[in-house]
C-alpha positions as CSV (number, residue, x, y, z in Angstrom):
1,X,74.8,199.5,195.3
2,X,71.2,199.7,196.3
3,X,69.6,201.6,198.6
4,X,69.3,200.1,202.3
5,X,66.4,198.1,203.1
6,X,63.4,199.6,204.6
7,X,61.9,197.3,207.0
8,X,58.6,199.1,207.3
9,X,58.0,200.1,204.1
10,X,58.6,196.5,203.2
11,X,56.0,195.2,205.5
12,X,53.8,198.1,205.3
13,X,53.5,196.8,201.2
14,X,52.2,193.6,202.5
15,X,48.8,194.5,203.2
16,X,47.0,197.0,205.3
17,X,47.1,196.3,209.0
18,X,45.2,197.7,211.8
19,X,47.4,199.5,214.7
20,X,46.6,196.5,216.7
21,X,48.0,194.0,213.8
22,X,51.1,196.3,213.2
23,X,51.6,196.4,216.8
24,X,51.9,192.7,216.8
25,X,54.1,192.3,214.3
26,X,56.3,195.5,215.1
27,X,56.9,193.6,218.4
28,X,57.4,190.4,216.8
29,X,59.8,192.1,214.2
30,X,61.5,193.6,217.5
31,X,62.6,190.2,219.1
32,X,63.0,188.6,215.8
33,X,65.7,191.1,214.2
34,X,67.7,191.3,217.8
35,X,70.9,189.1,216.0
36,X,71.5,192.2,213.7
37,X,70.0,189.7,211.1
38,X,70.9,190.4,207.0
39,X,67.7,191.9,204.8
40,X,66.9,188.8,203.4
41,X,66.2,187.2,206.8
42,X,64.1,190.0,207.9
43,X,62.4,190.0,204.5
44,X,61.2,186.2,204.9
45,X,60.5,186.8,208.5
46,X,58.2,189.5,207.9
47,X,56.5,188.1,205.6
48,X,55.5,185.3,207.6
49,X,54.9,186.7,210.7
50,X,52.5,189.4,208.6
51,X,51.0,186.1,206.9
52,X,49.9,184.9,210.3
53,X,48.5,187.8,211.8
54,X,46.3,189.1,208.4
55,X,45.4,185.6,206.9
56,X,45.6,183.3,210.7
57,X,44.1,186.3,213.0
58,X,47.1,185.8,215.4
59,X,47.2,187.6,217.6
60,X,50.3,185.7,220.0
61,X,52.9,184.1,218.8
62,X,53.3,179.8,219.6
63,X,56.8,178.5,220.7
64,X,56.2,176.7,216.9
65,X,56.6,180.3,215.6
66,X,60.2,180.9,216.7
67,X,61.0,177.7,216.1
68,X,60.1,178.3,212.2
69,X,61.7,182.3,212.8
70,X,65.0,180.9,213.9
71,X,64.8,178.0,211.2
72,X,64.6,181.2,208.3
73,X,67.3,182.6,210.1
74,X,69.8,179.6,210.2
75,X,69.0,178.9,206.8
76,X,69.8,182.8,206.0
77,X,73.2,182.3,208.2
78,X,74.5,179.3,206.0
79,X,73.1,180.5,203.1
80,X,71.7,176.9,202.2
81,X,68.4,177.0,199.9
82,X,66.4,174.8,202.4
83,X,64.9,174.7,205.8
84,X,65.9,172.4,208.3
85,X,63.0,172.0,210.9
């Protein structure tokens, strides 16, 4: 078996940040991961919240955010290949 997965060498990889960026996501990462999630929903969610705050500048996080976050992690749950928004 592989070794556990490293959450913030994982998002660390996906670009550099500024302490202010990482902030943001580490935070976002923080309320996101709170349903002991598996590594491939914390893998997907990382990469999309990282997406927003390096390529969108964002800086909060929209009710439309979570609603995409929880949609990764249902689809994560039931193991399904699609997302159901």
């Amino acid at each position: 078996m592989g070794e556990p997965f490293d959450l913030n060498a994982y998002i660390d990889s996906l670009g550099p940040m500024t302490p202010e960026q990482r902030g943001i996501v580490d935070d976002a990462m923080a309320l996101a991961a709170q349903h002991g999630d598996n590594a491939a929903f914390l893998r997907d969610a990382a990469l999309y919240l990282v997406t927003l705050v390096l390529v969108g500048d964002v800086t909060t996080f929209d009710d439309d955010t979570w609603h995409l976050i929880d949609a990764i992690r249902h689809k994560h749950q039931r193991g399904g290949p699609g997302l159901e928004l």
